[in-house]
Each structure stands twice: as structure tokens, then as C-alpha cells.
ZAROSE-32936 format. One line per 10 residues: number of its first residue (from 1); for each residue z, x, y of C-alpha. Coordinates in steps of 0.02 Angstrom, whole numbers. Each point is the difference from the previous one (the first is absolute). Last residue first. Layout:
residues N
NUM> Z X Y ~ ...
//
This chain:
residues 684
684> -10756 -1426 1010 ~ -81 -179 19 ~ 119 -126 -46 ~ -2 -41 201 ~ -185 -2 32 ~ -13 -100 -198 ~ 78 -144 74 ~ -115 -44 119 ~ -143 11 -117 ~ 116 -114 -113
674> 3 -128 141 ~ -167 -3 34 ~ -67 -5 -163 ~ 129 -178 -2 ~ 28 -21 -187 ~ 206 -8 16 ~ -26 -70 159 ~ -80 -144 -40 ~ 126 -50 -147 ~ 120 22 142
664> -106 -127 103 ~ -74 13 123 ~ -32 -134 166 ~ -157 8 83 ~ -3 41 188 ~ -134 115 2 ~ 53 156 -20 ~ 110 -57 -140 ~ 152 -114 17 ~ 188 28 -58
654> 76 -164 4 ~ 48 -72 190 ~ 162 -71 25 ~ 146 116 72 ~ -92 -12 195 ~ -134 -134 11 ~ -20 -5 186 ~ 14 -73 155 ~ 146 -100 -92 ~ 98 151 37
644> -64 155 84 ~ 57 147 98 ~ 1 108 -164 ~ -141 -32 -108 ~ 55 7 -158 ~ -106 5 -177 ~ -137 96 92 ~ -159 -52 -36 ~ -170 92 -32 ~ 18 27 -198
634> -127 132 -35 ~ 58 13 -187 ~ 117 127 -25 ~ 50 -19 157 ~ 104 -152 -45 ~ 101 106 -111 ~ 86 108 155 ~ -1 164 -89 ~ 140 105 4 ~ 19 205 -25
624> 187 53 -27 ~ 41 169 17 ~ -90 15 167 ~ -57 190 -1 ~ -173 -63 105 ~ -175 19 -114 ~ 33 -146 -103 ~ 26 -105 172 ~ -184 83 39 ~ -79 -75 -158
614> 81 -153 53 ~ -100 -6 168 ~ -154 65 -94 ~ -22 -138 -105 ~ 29 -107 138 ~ -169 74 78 ~ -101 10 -170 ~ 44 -200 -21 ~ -33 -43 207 ~ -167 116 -21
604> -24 143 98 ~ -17 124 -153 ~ -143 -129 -58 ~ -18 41 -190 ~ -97 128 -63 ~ 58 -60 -188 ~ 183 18 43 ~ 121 -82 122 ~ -87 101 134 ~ 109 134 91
594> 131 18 149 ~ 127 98 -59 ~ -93 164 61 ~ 167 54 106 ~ -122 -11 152 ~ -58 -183 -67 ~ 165 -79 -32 ~ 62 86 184 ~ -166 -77 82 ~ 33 -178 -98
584> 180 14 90 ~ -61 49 173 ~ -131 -147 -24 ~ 141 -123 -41 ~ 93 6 137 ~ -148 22 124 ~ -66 -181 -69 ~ 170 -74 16 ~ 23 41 182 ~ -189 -55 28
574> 29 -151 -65 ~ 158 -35 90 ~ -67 59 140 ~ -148 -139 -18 ~ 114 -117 -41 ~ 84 -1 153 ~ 189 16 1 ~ 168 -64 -66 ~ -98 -80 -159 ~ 89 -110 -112
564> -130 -168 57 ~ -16 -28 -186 ~ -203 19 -7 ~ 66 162 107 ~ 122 68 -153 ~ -144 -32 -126 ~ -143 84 114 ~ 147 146 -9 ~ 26 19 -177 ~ -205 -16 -37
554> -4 189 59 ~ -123 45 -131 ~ 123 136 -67 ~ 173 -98 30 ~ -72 -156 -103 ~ -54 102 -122 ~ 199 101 -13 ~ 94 -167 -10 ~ 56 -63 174 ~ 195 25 23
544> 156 -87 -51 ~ -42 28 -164 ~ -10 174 8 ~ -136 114 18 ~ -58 172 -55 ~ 138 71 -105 ~ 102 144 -9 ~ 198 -28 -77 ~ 76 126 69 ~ 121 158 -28
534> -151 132 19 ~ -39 -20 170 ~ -173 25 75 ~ -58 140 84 ~ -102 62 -136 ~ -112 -162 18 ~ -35 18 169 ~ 69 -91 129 ~ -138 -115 90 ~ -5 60 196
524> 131 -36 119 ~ -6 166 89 ~ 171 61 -39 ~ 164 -86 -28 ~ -96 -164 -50 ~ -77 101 -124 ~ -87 -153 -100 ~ 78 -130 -156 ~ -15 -124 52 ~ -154 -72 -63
514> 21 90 -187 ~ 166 -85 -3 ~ 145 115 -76 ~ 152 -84 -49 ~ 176 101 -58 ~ 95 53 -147 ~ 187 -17 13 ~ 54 170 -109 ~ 176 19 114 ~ -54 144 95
504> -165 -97 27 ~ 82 -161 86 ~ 107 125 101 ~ -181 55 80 ~ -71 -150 25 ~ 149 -66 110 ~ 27 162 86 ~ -115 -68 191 ~ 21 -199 -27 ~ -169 -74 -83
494> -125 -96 107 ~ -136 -76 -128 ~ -3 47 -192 ~ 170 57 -82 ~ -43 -112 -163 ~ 136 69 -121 ~ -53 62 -181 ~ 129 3 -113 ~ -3 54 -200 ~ 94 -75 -138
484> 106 103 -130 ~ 128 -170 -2 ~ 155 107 38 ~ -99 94 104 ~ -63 -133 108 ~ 174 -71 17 ~ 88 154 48 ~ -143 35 129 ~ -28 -165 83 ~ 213 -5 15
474> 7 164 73 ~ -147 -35 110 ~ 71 -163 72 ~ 173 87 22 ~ -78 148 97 ~ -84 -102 106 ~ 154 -98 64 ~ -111 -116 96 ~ -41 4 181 ~ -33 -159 96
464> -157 15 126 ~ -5 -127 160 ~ -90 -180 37 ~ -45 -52 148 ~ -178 38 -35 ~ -14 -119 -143 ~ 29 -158 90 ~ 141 -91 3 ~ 59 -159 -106 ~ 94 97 -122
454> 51 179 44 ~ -132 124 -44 ~ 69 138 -114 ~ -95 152 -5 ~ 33 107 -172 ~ 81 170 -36 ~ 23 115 -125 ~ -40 -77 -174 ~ -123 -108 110 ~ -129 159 14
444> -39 -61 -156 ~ -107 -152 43 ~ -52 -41 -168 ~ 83 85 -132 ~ -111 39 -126 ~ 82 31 -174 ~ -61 68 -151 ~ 19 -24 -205 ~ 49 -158 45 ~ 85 -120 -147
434> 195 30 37 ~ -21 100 163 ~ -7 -190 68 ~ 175 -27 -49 ~ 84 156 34 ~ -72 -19 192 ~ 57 -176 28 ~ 157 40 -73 ~ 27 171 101 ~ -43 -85 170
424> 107 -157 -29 ~ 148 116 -34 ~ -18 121 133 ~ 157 50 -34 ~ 61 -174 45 ~ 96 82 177 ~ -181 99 33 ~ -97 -166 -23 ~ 93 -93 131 ~ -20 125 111
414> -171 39 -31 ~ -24 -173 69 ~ -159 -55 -92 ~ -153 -48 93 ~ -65 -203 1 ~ -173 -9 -23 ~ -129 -88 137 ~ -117 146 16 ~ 24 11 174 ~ -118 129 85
404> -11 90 165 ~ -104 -83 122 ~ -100 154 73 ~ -57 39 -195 ~ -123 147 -31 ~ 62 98 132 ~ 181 -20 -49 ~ 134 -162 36 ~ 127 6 -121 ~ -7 -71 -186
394> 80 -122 -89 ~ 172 -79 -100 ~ 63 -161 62 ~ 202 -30 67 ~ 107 -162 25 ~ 126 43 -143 ~ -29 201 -50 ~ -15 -33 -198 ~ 131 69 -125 ~ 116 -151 5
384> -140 -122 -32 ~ -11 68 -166 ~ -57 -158 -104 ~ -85 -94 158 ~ -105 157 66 ~ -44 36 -174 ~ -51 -149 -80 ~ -111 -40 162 ~ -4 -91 171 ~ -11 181 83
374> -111 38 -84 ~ 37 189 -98 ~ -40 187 61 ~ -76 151 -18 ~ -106 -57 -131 ~ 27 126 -155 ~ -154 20 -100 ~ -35 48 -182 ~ -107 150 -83 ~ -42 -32 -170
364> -31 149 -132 ~ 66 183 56 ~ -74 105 -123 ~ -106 -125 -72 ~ -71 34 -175 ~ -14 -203 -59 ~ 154 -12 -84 ~ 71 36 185 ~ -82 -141 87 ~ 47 -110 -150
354> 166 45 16 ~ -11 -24 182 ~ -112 -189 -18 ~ 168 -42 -162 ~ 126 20 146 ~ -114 -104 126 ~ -7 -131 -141 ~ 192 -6 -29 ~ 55 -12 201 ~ -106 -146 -10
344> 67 -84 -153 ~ 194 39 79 ~ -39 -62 166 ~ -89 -159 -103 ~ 169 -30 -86 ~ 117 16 149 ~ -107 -131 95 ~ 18 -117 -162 ~ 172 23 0 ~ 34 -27 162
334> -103 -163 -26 ~ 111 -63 -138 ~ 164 45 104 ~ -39 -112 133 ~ 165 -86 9 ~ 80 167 -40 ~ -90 70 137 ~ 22 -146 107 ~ 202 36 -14 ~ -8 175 33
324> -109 -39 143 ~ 133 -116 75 ~ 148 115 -43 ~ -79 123 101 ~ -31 178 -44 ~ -197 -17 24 ~ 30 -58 175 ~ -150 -102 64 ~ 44 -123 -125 ~ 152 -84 94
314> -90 -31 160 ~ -128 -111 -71 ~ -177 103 -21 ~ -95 58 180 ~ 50 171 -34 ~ -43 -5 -174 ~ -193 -13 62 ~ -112 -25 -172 ~ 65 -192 -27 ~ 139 -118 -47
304> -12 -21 -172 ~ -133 113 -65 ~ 77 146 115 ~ 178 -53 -96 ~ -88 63 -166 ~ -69 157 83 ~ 148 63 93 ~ 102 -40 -170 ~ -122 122 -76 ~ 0 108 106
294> 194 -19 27 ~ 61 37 -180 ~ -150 140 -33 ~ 116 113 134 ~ 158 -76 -73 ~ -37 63 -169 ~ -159 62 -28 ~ 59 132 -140 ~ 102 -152 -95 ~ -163 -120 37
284> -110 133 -98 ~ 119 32 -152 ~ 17 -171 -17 ~ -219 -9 6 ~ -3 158 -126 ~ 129 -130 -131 ~ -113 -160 41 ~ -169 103 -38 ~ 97 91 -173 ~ 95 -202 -64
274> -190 -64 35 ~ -21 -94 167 ~ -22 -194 -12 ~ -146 -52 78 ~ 20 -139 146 ~ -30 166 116 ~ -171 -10 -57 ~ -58 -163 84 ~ 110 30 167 ~ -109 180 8
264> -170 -95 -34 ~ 53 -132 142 ~ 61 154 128 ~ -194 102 -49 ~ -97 -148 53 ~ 103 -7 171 ~ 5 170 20 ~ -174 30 -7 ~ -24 -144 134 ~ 138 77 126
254> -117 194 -35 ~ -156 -90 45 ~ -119 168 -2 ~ -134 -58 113 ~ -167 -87 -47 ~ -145 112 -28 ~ -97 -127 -134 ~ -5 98 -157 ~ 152 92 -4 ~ 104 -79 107
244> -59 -157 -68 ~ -4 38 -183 ~ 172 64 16 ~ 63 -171 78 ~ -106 -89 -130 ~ 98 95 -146 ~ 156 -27 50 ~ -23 -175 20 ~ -50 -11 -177 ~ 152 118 -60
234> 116 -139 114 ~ -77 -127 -99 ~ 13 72 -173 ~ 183 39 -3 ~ 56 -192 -40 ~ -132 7 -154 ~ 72 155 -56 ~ 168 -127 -46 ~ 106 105 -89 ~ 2 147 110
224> 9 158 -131 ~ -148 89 63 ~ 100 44 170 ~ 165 36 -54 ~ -57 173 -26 ~ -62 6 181 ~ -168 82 8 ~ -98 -152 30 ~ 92 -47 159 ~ -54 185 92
214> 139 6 130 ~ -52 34 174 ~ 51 -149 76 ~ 194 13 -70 ~ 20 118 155 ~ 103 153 -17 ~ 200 23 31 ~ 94 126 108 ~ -139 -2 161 ~ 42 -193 4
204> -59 -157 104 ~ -159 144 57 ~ -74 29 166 ~ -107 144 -62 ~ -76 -83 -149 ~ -98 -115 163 ~ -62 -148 -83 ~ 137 -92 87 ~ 6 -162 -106 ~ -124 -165 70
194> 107 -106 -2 ~ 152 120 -38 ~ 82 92 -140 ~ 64 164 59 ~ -61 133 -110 ~ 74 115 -144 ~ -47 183 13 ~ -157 67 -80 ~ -50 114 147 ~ -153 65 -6
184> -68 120 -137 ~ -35 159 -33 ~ -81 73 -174 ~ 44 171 -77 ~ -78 167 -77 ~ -167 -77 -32 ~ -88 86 -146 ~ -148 -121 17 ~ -21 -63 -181 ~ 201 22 -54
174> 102 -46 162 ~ -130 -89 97 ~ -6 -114 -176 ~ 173 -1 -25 ~ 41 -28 192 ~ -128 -140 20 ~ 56 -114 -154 ~ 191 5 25 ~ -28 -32 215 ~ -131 -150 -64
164> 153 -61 -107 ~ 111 19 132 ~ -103 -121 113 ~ -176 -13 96 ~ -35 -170 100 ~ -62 -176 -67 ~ 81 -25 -166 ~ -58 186 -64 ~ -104 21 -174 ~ -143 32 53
154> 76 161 122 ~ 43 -41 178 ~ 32 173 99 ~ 53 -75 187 ~ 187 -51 -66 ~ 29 159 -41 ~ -21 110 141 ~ -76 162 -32 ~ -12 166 18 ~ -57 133 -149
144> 66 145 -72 ~ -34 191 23 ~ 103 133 -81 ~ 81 160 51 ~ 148 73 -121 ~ 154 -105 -49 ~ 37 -77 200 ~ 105 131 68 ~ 203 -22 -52 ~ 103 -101 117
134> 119 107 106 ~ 187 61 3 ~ 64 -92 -120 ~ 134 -145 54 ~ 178 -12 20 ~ 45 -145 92 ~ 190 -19 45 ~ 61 -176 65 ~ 135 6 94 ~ 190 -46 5
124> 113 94 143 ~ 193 58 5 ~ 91 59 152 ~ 155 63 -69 ~ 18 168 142 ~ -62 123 -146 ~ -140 -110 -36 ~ -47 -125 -166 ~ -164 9 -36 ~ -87 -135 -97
114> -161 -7 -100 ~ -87 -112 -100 ~ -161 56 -84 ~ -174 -41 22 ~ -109 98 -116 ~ -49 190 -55 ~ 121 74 -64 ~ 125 93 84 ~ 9 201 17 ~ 110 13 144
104> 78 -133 68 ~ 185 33 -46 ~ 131 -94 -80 ~ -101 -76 -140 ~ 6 -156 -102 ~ -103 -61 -136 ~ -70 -141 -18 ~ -181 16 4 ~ -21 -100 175 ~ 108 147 37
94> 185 -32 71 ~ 27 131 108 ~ 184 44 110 ~ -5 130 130 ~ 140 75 84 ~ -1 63 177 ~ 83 170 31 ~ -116 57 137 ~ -32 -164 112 ~ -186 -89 -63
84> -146 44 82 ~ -68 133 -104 ~ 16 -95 -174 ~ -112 -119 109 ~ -144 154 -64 ~ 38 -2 -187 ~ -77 166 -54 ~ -167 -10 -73 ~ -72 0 -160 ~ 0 -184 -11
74> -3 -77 144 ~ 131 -91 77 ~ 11 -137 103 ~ 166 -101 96 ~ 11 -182 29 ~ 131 -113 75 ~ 28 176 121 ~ 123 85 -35 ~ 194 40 108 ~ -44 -123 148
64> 120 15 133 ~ -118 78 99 ~ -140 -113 -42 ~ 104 -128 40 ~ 62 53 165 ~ -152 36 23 ~ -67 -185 -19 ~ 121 -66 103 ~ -5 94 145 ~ -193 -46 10
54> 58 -194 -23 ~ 101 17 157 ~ -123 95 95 ~ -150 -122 -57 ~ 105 -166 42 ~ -121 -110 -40 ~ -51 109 -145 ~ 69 -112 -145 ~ -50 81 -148 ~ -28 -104 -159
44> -162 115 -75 ~ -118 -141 70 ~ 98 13 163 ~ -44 173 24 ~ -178 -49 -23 ~ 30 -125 116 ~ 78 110 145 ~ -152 139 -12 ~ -108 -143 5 ~ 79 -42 169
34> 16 165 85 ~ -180 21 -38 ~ -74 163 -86 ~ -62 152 87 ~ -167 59 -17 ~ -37 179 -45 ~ -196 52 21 ~ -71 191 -46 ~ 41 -21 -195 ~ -72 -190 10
24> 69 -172 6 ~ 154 99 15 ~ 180 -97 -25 ~ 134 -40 102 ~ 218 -51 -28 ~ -23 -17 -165 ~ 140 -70 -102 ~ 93 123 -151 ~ 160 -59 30 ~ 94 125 89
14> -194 16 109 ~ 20 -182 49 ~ 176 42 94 ~ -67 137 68 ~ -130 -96 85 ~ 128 -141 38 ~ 99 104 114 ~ -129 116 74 ~ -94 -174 45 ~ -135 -66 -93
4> -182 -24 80 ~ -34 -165 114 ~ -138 -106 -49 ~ -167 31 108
//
């Protein structure tokens, strides 16, 4: 067993926000290693050789220290670091407004500059965020649908759904079914590879979306190609992959719809813009800046020398360098290209909101923020200053997990991010808020702290690095309210004791799972519906997990054995799964959810059975009601199967009926099935 940090060091970690032990479970507290205690102090540039020497150090520092790089306020509130500071300090505040103030009181909201200047001369710079104090509650109680996009192929897709399927489902959910919003995957750019990551949560970019989702025929440049002769190969292609995940069950072939989509999209960039498209496409590159600079230069020099920019000549691995500023001029013509099809994208998922909101939607399209970036991605090579050199973001080991996890993304050093301002944090954010009406955050227990698994080792020597939570919220808060956008964080899994509860003083909506969610304080039983939170976003699966038929037959777990996934025999898992599910069916049927479909139909039928399961969600307080769109139609597969990787077809199967079929949204538009669904959450 590795040897646990000394006094020393362990104090040395805490001053920065390093975990010295963590608890698998609230009765268990295991201690981390010396050694990854040492790298992840590394990662943040502290040399702990010399733990005492380095612990001096560091409070010297922090005595010295007058602020903090940056300081929160909220508005409403008095100015808490105000507190800290020597009596007769003065303050100086430049608003992000442009004013400037000589107290902290009564500041709107933004990030401001701020310096105090103390009675002994000491001055300090920092970064002042002044931020509402919460996020409004999602506008009234609505249900909405779950999806991920590339599984819902309309007739008109290339080979996998896109924006223009997004457009088309959330006006008609929106005006025939009185849907209140629609959530979808990630949309973030990928990592081009052979085959590409089909994974949207191991994205090139979480700040720009992927040009695979765009719907070609809705580009105005589109019908003005000159030679539509040139365009009608790819559209035939397109058509035959379609017809053969439609018609013949092959696999969603994301590299081959790219491929068809890339030759249309160098086809209809040869069309002049009009003097209106070229002046909103200016206006686009002067927002993007730098940010839009290095995607796309990322993505012109990946052509050249490959997806990995680690492995790329020495010179282009720093985005600063006089090499790369030399190949992006030499490769201007594809930087422009890449900057183009961000700006198309970012376009069509502007025009699916308004859409979404033409169409009656309160809320209107939910996005999703990966909790990380590849590590051979945009990202990780444009702001390689922000990431923790050497480190991957996972999990702990828990019951569930005796390995721990690695999910192979490189964390941020809050550090880093706390000098900018939180720069990165607050662009990413202010551009996705730009066309979601909502936003999941995946993995939000990350705004506080994440486990960082030093390259090369496994998970379990790994230890947790805190995050200045209050910073993360502040910015999530001032940005979401600047854009009227709602937040729902996924908290599922182990959550640190206060973590839920600050995310609801600050509006963060939560996750509910019908599965898990039991009295684990009590007798373990199914919760009942009026114990449920209010601040959630209720659903009955995920994609992560199996959809709600395959849950009720118990065809998750001969799926997870035909895969060899199973820890133990399949008979207990059987029976484990069986018992699950009868103590739910007995709660449906005590609360009398638990009725035919209509006509005298079968109460204990799979339909009249998942009927009941989202009649019960309606019955919880859950403000926000989801259905995962897959069970709208008896679809038996889960999207992800987590364990797996060429074992199974995770990120590539349409949406299938009961028996394996693939729909289409023109299917599920005049699926009975569907609407019957429907009509248990419209009903009053």
C-alpha cells in the first residue's frame, strides 16, 4: 500500500486546494498516496520535494497576500473579501461598464477590475465578479423530450440526424405536443480521426460545435452552387447511407456523413456571400477573435499534419509561435474555411432556439456541457496554459467501480483560471448561452472538485482537486442570467455532503432518475413521489442507461452478460433486477398509476407499465418533467453502454422500435404510441 502524505506535505496540499483522502462512502475515508499528492502539486507548478520548505512558502504568500487574483460578489450582499482587507484600504473599480467606483457596494452585475491599495502600500490587482444571487426557476413546469441528435434521422438527413431535424422536432413538439423543451447531446466539435471518437463527450472543442450537424440544404449559399451537377454525388451518397440505416440496420457512420457533407461544404463556400451574409460573417470573426483564430487554425494544421498536435513539429505545438503564425498565414484559405463553417453552424443552432421558441416553448433547446476536452484537441492545444500538464480527469474507487475511472480529459488548473478571471470559463459559457434556452452540465459536481489521475497510473492513485466553487457558480450564474437561460446540473452518483444544496441556493436545477432515486437514509425502498425535489429535471433514463422497456423486461442485464460486464452470476443479477423493478411496479400500482393504455387494455403491459412510470414523474414536484424519446417507441437500446468500446455500438445506433427497427421523425410524429405517451404528461 502507497505511503499517505506527511503533516508537511498534507498541509501543504490543503493551501492549494489538493486532497489529502477521500470517502468511497460516508462510513469509509481513504487516504490518498504521498506520490499523487506530489504530482498533482506538480501539475499546479509546486515543487514539494522539500514539503517544509515549500509549506513556508506558500504562507508566507498567503500572508503577504493583500486579495486574492479573484474576489466574488453577489448582488444584494455585502462584499465578503471587503472583510479581509486592513481597515483603511482603498478600493479602486473599473466596471466592465466603464464606470468607476470606490466602493463595492451596489455594482453591476459583471467582471470588474479591482485594486486596493493598503494603509502600509501593499497594492493588489484582481478580478471582481459580481453576479446575481441565483438563476431564476425554470418559467413554470413543463415537460420536454431527451434526445441525442445524431440518433433521430429524418428523410431528409445525410446519414445521421442534424440541425435541421433539431428545427423540425422542436416546432412540431413545441406546437402539436405542447413540449416545453428538447435535450440534446453534446454538439461540440470532434477530433477527426480514423475512425473519429463518436463519443460527444470527448470533444476537439466544448467552445465551438461540429460542422457534422449542419443541415447542407439550408445554407443560403446552398441553391446558388453553379455547378448542381458537382453537388449531386455527395446528395446520392447521402441518400444510400440513410437508406441503409434506415432500411437495412447498419450503424450511424458519423466519419462517412462527414465526408459527403465536407465536399458539399467546399462546393458552396466557392459562392460569393451577399454584401448583408459577408457583413454578419465580419461581425462573426471580430466576436471569435482569437478563440475562433486557433479552432480554426487547429483544424487547418490537423489536415496537414494530423488530429494529435502533440505529435506535430515542435514549433506548432505552441499556438503563440512564430512557426504556427507563419503556417497560419500559409494556410490562411483553410482557416478561413474552418472559421466559415463555425460561423454556419453556430447560425443553424441559433435559428433551432428561435424556432423552439416560435413554436410555444418556454424554455426551447436544452444543450450539453462535456466536462471536459481530448486531450489531442482544439482546446487542450489553444489554451494549454489552463490545463494541469500530465493530469486526466475521473472518478474514485466506490462500490460500483473498485478501479476508479479515467476518463482520459485533461482538468483545468483552477489556478490558472482564477489569475485569467476565469476567462476560458466565461467565454465558453457566454458562447453556448447564445442559442440554448437550457444548459446541462454534465458532471457538475466538477465546479467543486474533480479526481485527477496522473498520466500513466491507474485511477486509484489518483486524489480530489478542489475548485474555487464559488467562482464557477458566480460565473454560471452571471452568464445564465445575462442570456435568461436555465441550468440543470447532473449531480447523479456519489455527490460531496453541501454540494447539492449550494447548487439550489444559486437556482442550479438538479437530476432525478426514477431508478435511483430510493430512501437510502431509511429503508431503501422507492421514494415516493412527494418526496422528490422540486429543483430537477425528473426523468426516467438517461443515455448512459438502458431505456425504460429494456429496464422493465430486464433485457439490460442479458445484454451486459452477452458482453461478459457482469461482476456476478446471472442469476443474481436477474433476480436483483427483477426485485428492483417489482417494488417499483408495486408503488405504480398502490398510487393507482398502473392502468391499461385505454380500451381494457393490459394494465401489465410493457406500454401501460411505462405509461405509468412517467405518469408517476408528473406526480413528483420536479419542475422539469423529461422524456427520454426513444421510449416513446419501445426502443430496447441504450445509446451508451458504459464499460464498452468496440464491444458495442455506443454513439451510433438510430432510434429503433421494440423490435429493432429504426424510426424515423416522420414516424414519430404519427407513432399512436408516442402520442398516447404524450398525452400522460399533457394530461391535467
Amino acid at each position: 500500500m502507497a505511503a499517505p502524505p506527511g503533516p508537511e506535505l498534507s498541509r501543504l496540499a490543503e493551501s492549494y486546494g489538493v486532497g489529502t483522502s477521500y470517502q468511497p462512502s460516508p462510513d469509509r475515508t481513504v487516504a490518498a498516496s504521498a506520490t499523487a499528492v506530489t504530482l498533482a502539486l506538480a501539475a499546479l507548478g509546486v515543487d514539494a520535494g522539500d514539503p517544509a520548505a515549500a509549506l513556508a512558502a506558500r504562507e508566507r504568500e498567503l500572508r503577504e497576500r493583500l486579495l486574492p487574483p479573484t474576489v466574488v460578489c453577489w448582488s444584494g450582499s455585502p462584499p465578503a473579501f471587503v472583510a479581509d482587507l486592513p481597515e483603511g484600504t482603498r478600493l479602486r473599480i473599473e466596471t466592465e461598464q466603464g464606470e468607476t467606483r470606490s466602493a463595492a457596494d451596489q455594482l453591476p452585475p459583471g467582471v470588474h477590475r479591482l485594486t486596493a491599495t493598503a494603509p502600509d502600500g501593499r497594492t493588489a490587482d484582481a478580478h471582481l465578479i459580481v453576479a446575481p444571487p441565483r438563476l431564476p426557476a425554470p418559467p413554470g413546469r413543463s415537460y420536454g423530450l431527451l434526445v441525442q441528435l445524431y440518433s433521430l434521422l429524418s428523410h431528409r438527413s445525410w446519414g445521421m440526424g442534424d440541425l435541421g431535424d433539431l428545427a423540425e422536432l422542436t416546432s412540431w413538439a413545441g406546437r402539436a405536443l405542447g413540449a416545453g423543451f428538447v435535450q440534446v447531446n453534446p454538439l461540440h466539435a470532434a477530433v477527426p480521426g480514423a475512425p473519429t471518437d463518436p463519443s460527444p463527450y470527448r470533444p476537439s472543442s466544448r467552445r465551438f460545435p461540429d460542422p457534422v450537424h449542419l443541415r447542407i440544404e439550408d445554407i443560403p449559399e446552398y441553391a446558388q452552387v453553379a455547378d448542381s451537377e458537382r453537388l449531386r454525388a455527395p446528395r446520392e451518397r447521402a441518400e444510400r447511407l440513410r437508406e441503409a440505416v434506415l432500411e437495412k440496420s447498419a450503424l450511424i457512420d458519423r466519419d462517412a456523413v462527414w465526408e459527403l457533407k465536407r465536399e458539399a461544404l467546399e462546393l458552396v463556400r466557392e459562392v460569393p456571400l451577399g454584401p448583408g451574409r459577408r457583413a454578419a460573417y465580419a461581425d462573426y470573426l471580430a466576436e471569435g477573435g482569437e478563440a475562433l483564430e486557433d479552432h480554426a487554425t487547429w483544424c487547418a494544421l490537423a489536415e496537414v499534419h494530423g488530429s494529435d498536435w502533440r505529435s506535430w513539429p515542435a514549433g506548432l505545438r505552441d499556438p503563440r509561435s512564430a512557426e504556427t503564425a507563419r503556417a497560419r498565414g500559409e494556410l490562411m484559405d483553410r482557416v478561413d474555411f474552418y472559421s466559415r463553417l463555425a460561423w454556419l453552424t453556430e447560425s443553424q443552432l441559433g435559428a433551432a432556439q428561435r424556432v423552439a421558441r416560435e413554436a410555444g416553448m418556454p424554455v426551447g433547446v436544452v444543450h450539453d456541457l462535456a466536462v471536459g476536452v481530448h486531450p489531442e484537441g482544439a482546446d487542450a492545444w489553444a489554451q494549454q496554459a489552463y490545463f494541469a500538464a500530465g493530469m486526466s480527469v475521473g472518478a474514485p474507487p466506490d462500490a460500483f467501480n473498485a478501479r476508479g475511472q479515467d476518463w482520459g480529459l485533461p482538468p483545468w488548473r483552477p489556478d490558472r483560471l482564477a489569475e485569467s478571471g476565469y476567462a476560458p470559463y466565461r467565454q465558453l459559457l457566454r458562447a453556448l448561452f447564445r442559442y440554448a434556452g437550457a444548459l446541462r452540465i454534465d458532471h457538475v459536481m466538477g465546479l467543486f472538485r474533480l479526481w485527477w489521475v496522473p498520466q500513466g497510473r491507474p485511477p486509484t492513485e489518483g486524489t480530489y482537486v478542489r475548485y474555487d466553487a464559488e467562482a464557477m457558480l458566480a460565473v454560471l450564474v452571471l452568464e445564465a442570467s445575462r442570456a435568461g437561460a436555465v441550468v440543470i446540473g447532473e449531480d447523479l452518483g456519489t455527490v460531496e455532503p453541501g454540494v447539492r444544496e449550494v447548487l439550489r441556493e444559486r437556482g442550479v436545477q438538479g437530476t432525478s432518475v426514477l431508478w435511483f432515486e430510493r430512501d437510502w437514509e431509511g429503508d431503501g425502498r422507492p421514494l415516493p413521489p412527494e418526496r422528490w425535489r422540486a429543483d430537477c429535471l425528473a426523468t426516467a433514463t438517461t443515455h448512459d442507461l438502458p431505456p425504460t422497456a429494456s429496464r422493465l423486461t430486464g433485457e439490460h442485464v442479458e445484454l451486459r452478460d452477452g458482453l461478459g460486464l457482469l461482476t456476478r452470476p446471472l442469476d443474481e443479477e436477474r433476480a436483483e433486477a427483477s426485485a428492483d423493478t417489482a417494488e417499483w411496479l408495486e408503488l405504480l400500482a398502490r398510487l393507482g398509476l398502473l392502468h391499461g393504455t385505454g380500451g381494457g387494455a393490459d394494465p401489465s403491459s410493457e406500454e401501460a407499465q411505462i405509461q405509468a412510470v412517467h405518469r408517476f414523474l408528473l406526480h413528483t414536484p420536479a419542475r422539469m418533467v423529461g422524456i427520454w424519446l426513444p421510449d416513446t417507441v419501445g426502443d430496447r437500446r441504450p445509446q451508451n453502454l458504459p464499460g464498452t468500446w468496440d464491444q458495442y455500438p455506443n454513439w451510433r445506433l438510430p432510434i429503433a422500435d421494440g423490435e429493432g427497427r429504426a424510426v424515423t421523425l416522420e414516424d414519430l410524429a404519427a407513432s399512436p404510441r408516442l402520442h398516447a405517451l404524450v398525452e400522460v404528461l399533457r394530461a391535467p
